[in-house]
N, C-alpha and C positions, 0 to 999 in steps of 0.2 A: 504494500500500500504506500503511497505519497501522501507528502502534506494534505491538509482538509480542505477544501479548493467551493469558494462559493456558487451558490446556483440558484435561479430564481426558482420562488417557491410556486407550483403552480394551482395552489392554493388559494396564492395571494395574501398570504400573512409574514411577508420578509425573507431574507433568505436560508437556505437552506446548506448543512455544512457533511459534504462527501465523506462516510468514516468505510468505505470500503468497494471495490468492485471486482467483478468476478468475468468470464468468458463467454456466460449464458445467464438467460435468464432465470433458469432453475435455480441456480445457485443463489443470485440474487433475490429470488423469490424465498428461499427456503431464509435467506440472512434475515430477511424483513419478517416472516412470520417468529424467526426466535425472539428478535428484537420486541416486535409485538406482545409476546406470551409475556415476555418480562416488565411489560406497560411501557416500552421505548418505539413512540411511533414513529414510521420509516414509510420513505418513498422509494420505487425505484424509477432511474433515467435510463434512456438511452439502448431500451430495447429493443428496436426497430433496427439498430446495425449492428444487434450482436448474431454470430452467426453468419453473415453475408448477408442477408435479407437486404438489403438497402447497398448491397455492391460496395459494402465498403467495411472491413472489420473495423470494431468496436466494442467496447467493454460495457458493461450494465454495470450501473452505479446505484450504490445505495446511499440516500441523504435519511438526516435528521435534522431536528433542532438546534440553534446552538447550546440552547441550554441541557441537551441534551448526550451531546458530543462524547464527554467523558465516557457517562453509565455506558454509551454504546461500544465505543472502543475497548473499554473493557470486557463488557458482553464477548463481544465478537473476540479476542482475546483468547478469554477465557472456554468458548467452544471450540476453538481453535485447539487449543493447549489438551481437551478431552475429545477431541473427535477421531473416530476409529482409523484406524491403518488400512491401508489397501490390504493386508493378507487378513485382517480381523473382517472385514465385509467378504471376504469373498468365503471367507471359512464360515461364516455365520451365513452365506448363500447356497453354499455346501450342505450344511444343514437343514436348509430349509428343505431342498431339494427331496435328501435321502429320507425327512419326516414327510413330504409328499408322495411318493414312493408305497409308503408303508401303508 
């Protein structure tokens, strides 16, 4: 992530301050509903060029508050810091599987 980079809010209540962006929407989507769960409201930007749709790559942005900036950086931090491994999903997909199976 880079510095917190302004953006109008399209809300229309002031601006809005970047605490993170991702390669897809998913991703971005998934940051904002955590953000959410923990009562940290979030927007995302810039969906429409992630992926090429719009011919042109782009990143999805996630905005907040400023007064909000912190809790989120930390949020997002802090799932960062507990968020499974690629061989912990794939091993817990494994499983899924072979209890489908049965």
């Amino acid at each position: 992530m880079s510095h917190p980079q302004n953006t109008p809010n399209p809300c229309g209540d002031g601006a809005l301050v970047m605490v993170a962006w991702f390669h897809n929407e998913l991703g971005a989507a998934l940051c904002v509903a955590d953000l959410e769960a923990l009562g940290i409201p979030a927007i995302v930007s810039g969906a429409l060029t992630s992926q090429w749709r719009a011919d042109t790559p782009g990143w999805v942005r996630v905005h907040v508050h400023p007064r909000d900036e912190q809790r989120a950086r930390e949020a997002i931090a802090d799932l960062a810091a507990h968020a499974p491994s690629d061989a912990e999903l794939e091993d817990q997909s494994t499983q899924s599987t072979e209890e489908d199976e049965d």
